[in-house]
C-alpha positions as CSV (number, residue, x, y, z in Angstrom):
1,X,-13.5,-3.4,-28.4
2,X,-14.6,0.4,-29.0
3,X,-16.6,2.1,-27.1
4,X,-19.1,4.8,-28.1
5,X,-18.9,8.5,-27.0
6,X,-21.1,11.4,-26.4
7,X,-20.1,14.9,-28.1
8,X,-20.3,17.1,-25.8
9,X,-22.2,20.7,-27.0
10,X,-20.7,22.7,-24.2
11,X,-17.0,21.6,-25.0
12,X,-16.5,19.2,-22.1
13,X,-14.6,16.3,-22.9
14,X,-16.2,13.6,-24.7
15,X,-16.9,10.3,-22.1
16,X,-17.3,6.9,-23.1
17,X,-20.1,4.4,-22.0
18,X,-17.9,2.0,-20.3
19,X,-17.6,4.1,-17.3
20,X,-21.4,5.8,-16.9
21,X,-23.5,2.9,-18.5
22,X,-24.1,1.7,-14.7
23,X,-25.6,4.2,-11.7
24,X,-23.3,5.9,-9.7
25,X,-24.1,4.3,-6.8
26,X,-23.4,0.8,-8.4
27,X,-19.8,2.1,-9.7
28,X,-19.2,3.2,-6.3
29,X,-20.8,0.3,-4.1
30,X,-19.5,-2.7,-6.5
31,X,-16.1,-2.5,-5.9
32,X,-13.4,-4.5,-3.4
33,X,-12.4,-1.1,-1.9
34,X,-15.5,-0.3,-0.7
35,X,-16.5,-3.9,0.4
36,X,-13.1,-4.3,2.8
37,X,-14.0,-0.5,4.1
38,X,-17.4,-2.5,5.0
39,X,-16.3,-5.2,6.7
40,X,-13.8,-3.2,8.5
41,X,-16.7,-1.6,10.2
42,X,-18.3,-4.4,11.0
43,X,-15.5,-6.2,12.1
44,X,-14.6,-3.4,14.4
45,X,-18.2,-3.0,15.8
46,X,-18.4,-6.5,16.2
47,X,-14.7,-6.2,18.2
48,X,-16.1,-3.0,20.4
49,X,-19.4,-5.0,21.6
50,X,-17.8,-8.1,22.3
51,X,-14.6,-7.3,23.5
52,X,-14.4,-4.7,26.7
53,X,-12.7,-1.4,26.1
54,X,-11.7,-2.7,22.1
55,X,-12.5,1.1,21.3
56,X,-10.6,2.5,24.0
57,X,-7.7,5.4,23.8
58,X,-5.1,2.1,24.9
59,X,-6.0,0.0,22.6
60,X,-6.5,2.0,19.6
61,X,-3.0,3.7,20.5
62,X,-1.3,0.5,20.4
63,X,-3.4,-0.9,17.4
64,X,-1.9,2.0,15.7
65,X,1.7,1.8,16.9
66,X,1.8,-1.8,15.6
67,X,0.4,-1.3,12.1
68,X,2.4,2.0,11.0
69,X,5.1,0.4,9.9
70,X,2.5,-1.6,7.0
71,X,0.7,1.6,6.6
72,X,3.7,3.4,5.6
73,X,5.5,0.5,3.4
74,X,1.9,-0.2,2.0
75,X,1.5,3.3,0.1
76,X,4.5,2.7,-2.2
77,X,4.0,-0.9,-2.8
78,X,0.8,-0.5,-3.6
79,X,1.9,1.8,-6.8
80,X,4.7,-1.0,-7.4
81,X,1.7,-3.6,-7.4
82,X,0.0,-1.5,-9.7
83,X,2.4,-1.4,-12.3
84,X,2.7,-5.3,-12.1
85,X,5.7,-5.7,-10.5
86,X,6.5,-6.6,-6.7
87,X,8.9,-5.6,-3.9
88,X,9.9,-7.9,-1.3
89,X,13.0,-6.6,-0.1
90,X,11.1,-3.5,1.9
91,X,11.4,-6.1,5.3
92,X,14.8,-6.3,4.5
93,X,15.4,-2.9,4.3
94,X,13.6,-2.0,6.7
95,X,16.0,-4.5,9.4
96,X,19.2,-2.6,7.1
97,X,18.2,1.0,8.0
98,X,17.3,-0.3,11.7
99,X,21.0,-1.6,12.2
100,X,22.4,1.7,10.4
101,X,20.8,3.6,12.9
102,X,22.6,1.8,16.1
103,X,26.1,1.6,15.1
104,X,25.9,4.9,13.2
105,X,25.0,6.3,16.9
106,X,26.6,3.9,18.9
107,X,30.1,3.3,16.7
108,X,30.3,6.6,15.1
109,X,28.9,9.0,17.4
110,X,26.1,10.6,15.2
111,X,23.2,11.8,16.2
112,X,19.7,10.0,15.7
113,X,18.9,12.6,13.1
114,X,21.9,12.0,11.5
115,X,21.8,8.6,11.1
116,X,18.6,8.1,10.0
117,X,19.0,10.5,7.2
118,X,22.3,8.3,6.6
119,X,20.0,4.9,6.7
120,X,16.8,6.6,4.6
121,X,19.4,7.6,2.1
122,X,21.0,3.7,1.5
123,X,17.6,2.9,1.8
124,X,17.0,5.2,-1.6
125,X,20.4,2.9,-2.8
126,X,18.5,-0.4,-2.0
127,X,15.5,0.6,-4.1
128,X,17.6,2.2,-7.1
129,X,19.7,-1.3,-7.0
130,X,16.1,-2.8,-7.6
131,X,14.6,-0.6,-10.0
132,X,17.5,-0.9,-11.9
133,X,17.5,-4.4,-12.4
134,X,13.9,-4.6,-12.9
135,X,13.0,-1.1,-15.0
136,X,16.7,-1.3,-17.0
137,X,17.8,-4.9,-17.1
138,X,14.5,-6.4,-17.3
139,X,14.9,-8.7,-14.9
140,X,11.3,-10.2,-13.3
141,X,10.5,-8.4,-10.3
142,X,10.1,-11.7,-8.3
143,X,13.4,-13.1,-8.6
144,X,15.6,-9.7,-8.3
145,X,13.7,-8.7,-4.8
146,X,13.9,-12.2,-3.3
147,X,17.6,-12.1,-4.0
148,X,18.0,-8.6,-2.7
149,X,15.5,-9.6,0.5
150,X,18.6,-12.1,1.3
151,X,21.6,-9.7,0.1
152,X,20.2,-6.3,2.6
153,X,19.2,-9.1,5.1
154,X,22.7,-10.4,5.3
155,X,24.6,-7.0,4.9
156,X,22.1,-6.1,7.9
157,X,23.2,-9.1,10.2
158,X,26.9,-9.2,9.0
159,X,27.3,-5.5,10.4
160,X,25.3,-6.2,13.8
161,X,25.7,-10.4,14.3
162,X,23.8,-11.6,17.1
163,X,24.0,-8.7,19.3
164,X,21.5,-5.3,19.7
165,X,22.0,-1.7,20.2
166,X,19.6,-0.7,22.9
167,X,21.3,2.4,23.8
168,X,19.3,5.5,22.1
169,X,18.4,8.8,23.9
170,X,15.0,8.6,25.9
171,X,14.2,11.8,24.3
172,X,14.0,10.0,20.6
173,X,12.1,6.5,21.8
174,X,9.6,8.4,23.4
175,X,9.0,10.9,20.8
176,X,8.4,7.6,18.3
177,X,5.9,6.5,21.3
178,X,4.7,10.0,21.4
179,X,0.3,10.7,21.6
180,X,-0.6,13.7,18.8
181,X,-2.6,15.2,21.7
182,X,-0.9,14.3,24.7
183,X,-1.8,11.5,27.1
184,X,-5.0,9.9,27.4
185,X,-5.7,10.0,23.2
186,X,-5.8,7.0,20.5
187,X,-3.4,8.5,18.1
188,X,0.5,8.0,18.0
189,X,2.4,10.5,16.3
190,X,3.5,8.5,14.2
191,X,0.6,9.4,12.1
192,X,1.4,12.7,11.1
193,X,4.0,11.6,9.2
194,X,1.9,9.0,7.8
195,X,-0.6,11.1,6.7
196,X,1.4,13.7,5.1
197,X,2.8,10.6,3.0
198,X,-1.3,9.7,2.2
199,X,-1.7,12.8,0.7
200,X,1.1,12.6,-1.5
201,X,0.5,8.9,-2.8
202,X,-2.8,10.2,-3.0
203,X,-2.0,13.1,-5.4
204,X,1.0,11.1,-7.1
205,X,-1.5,8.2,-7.6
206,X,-4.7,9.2,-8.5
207,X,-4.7,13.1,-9.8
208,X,-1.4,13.4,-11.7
209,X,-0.1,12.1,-15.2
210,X,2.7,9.9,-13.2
211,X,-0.2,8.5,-11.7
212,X,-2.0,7.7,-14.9
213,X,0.8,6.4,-16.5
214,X,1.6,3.9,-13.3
215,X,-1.8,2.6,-14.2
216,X,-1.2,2.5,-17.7
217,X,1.8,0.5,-17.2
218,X,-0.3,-2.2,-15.2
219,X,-2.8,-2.7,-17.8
220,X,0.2,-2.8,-21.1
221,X,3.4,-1.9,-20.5
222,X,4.1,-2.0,-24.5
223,X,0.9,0.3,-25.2
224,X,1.9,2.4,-22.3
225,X,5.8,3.3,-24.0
226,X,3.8,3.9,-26.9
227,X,1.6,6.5,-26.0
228,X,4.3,8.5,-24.5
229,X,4.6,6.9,-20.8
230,X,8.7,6.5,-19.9
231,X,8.1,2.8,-18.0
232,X,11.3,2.3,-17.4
233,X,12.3,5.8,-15.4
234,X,8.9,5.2,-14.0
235,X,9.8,1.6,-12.5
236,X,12.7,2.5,-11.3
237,X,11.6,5.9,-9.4
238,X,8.6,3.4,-7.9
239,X,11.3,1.0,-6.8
240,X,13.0,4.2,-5.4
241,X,10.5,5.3,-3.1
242,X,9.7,1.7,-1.6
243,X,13.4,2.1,-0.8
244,X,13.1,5.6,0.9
245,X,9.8,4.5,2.9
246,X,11.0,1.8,4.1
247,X,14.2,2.7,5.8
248,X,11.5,5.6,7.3
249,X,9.6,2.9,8.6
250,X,13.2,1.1,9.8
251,X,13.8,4.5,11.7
252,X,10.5,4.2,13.3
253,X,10.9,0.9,14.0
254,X,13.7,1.1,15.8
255,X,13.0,4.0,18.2
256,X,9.6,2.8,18.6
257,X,10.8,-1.1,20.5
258,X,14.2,0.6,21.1
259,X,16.2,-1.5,19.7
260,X,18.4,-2.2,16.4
261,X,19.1,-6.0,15.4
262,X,19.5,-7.6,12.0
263,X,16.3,-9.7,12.2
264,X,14.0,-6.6,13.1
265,X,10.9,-6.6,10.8
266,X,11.1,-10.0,9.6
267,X,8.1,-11.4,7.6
268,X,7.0,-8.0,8.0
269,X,7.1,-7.8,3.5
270,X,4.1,-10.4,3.7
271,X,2.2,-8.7,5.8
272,X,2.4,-5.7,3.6
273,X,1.2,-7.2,0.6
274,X,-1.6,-8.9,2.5
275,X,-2.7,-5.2,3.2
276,X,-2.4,-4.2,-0.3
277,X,-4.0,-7.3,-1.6
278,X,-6.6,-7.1,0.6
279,X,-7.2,-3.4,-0.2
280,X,-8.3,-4.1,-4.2
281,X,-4.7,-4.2,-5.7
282,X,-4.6,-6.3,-8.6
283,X,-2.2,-9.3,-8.3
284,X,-1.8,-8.5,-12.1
285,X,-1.4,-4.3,-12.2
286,X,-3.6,-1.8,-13.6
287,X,-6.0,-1.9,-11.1
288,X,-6.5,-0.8,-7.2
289,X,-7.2,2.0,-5.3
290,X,-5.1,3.8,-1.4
291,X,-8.0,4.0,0.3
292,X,-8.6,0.4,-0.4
293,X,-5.4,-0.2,0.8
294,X,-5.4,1.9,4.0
295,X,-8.6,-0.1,5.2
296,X,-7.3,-3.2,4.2
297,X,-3.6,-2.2,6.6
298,X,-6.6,-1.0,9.5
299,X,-8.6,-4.6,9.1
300,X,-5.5,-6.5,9.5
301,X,-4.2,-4.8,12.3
302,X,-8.1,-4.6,13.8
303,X,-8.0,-8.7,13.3
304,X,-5.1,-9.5,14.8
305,X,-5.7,-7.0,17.7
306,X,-8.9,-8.3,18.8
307,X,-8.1,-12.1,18.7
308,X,-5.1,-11.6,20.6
309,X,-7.0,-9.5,23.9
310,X,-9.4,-12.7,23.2
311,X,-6.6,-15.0,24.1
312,X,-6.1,-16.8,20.3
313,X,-2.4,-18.1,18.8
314,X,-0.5,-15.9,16.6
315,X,-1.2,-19.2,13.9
316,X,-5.0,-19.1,14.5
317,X,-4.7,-15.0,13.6
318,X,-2.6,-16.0,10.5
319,X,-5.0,-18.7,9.4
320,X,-8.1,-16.0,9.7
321,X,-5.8,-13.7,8.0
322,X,-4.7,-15.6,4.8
323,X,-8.3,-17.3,4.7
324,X,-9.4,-13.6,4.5
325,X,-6.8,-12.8,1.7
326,X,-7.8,-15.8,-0.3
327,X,-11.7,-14.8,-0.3
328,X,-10.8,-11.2,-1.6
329,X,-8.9,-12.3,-4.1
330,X,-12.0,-14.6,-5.3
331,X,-13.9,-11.7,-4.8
332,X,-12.6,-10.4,-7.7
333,X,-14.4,-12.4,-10.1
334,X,-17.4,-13.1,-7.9
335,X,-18.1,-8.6,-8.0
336,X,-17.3,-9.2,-11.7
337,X,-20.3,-11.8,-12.5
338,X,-23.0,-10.2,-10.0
339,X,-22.6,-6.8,-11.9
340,X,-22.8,-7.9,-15.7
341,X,-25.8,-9.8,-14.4
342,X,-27.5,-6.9,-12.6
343,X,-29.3,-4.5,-15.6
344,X,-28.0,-1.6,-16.3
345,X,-30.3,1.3,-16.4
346,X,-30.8,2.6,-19.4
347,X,-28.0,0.8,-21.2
348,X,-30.0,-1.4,-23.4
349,X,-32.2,2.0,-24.4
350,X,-29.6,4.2,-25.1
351,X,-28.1,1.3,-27.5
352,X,-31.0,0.9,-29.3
353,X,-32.6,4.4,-29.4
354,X,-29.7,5.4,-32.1
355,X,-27.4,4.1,-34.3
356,X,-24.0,5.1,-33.7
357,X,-22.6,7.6,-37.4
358,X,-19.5,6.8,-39.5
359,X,-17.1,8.7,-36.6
360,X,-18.3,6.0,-33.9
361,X,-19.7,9.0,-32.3
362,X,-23.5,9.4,-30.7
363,X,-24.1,13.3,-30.8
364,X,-25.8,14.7,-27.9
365,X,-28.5,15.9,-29.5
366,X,-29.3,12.8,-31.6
């Protein structure tokens, strides 16, 4: 369906009615993003009066520790998710990278620095292995990352077996444990990194032409190749950096618990895209937003953090969890109804007032 435009007499770009027919508040209230950011507050309110020191330095710092991991795997799966497509090997190589790490250190004598830029890099292998199957083969997502969840799994436990490597210098497990600002504050360091990455999924996402074209691909892949965006390279770099982020988070992983096995971070790919679902990301691509998806990571973690100092199962917090994830995903349709029903201002004047010329233009001025 086409869309009229206004002509702009001051050269700005044209803009269609689609996206300003509605108030600004209603574009920016009426959305999933901004109803999870809502009911994260509430949720951690509700947590702080009911449950004593919820909001304290301890808590929070822990609360943290246990959701970076999804934070940091959430930012590139969210752009995968966008596109249409899914990951769910990132667990897997996230266990992969954990095992490099101890016998890299423990068998071959390198340092932790060493071996985790050895384990990032075949975590940058595991993605490319994806993305090329999915981006140049064609094969579905789905099927090519469940296999692969199995395959880095198995390479993972074949290399270790049953045992763990526990021995890692103190110096490197605490720095993963490590307070931005010293004792007695609510933020890991862990963070840093995590926000650097933010700001660059940000960027990459939401202000640049890769970012445009990731969308693009979501909505039509075939109209996307044909106005200019390379879908294929753009899989596969996607695929890539789900890869690269993950063995970081394997790193992490590891020096955070101390400890490399094959089975570290298992089931942890669910829990990921819970976050991202959570956060607004279309099941289907084209549509979702990061800071949808960082609050969704935060009111999972939240959840599960105030219903375990209240005592509850770790089944209980899944049930709340995956009832939670089913509503947002209704939600979806339910936002959809209540705003074509609520009027428009001004949308049924402006149609009326003039009729649209031959161009399917509306001048300004008209």
């Amino acid at each position: 369906m086409s869309t009229a435009t206004l002509n702009r007499p001051d050269g700005a770009p044209a803009r269609s009615y689609p996206a300003y027919h509605q108030p600004l508040w209603r574009r920016a209230l009426m959305t999933r993003e901004f109803a999870v950011i809502a009911l994260l507050l509430v949720v951690f309110l509700y947590s702080t009066v009911s449950i004593p020191n919820f909001d304290g330095p301890l808590t929070l710092y822990y609360l943290f520790l246990d959701i970076a991991p999804i934070l940091l795997i959430a930012l590139p799966m969210t752009m995968v998710m966008i596109t249409g497509e899914i990951d769910l090997s990132v667990a897997s190589v996230v266990g992969l990278s954990s095992v490099l790490v101890g016998v890299l250190h423990q068998d071959a004598g390198m340092s932790i620095p060493t071996a985790a830029l050895v384990a990032i890099v075949v975590g940058a292998v595991c993605g490319a292995f994806n993305g090329f199957l999915v981006a140049y083969v064609g094969l579905p997502s789905l099927a090519v990352t469940i296999g692969t969840l199995a395959l880095y799994r198995g390479i993972a436990v074949g290399l270790l077996g049953t045992t763990a490597v526990t021995d890692f210098p103190e110096k490197w497990t605490d720095l993963a444990k490590e307070r931005i600002f010293g004792d007695g504050t609510s933020y890991p360091l862990i963070l840093v990194p995590f926000l650097i990455l933010l700001v660059l999924f940000v960027w990459l996402l939401h202000f640049s032409a890769f970012g445009r074209g990731v969308y693009e691909i979501g909505l039509n892949s075939e109209a996307a190749h044909f106005t200019g965006v390379n879908v294929e390279l753009t899989k596969f770099w996607l695929f890539v950096m789900a890869g690269v982020v993950s063995a970081f988070a394997g790193v992490y992983y590891t020096l955070r618990y101390g400890s490399a096995r094959g089975d570290n971070a298992t089931g942890l790919e669910l829990q990921v895209i819970a976050a991202v679902v959570l956060g607004g990301v279309s099941v289907f691509g084209g549509r979702g937003a990061l800071h949808g998806v960082v609050a969704g990571a935060v009111l999972i973690g939240v959840i599960s953090s105030a219903m375990r100092l209240e005592g509850q199962t770790v089944n209980l917090i899944n049930i709340v969890i995956g009832a939670l994830l089913v509503l947002s995903v209704i939600s979806t349709s339910f936002l959809a109804w209540v705003s074509a029903r609520l009027p428009a201002r001004g949308r049924g004047r402006g149609a009326s007032a003039t009729p649209s010329n031959s161009a399917g233009t509306r001048p300004l001025n008209q």
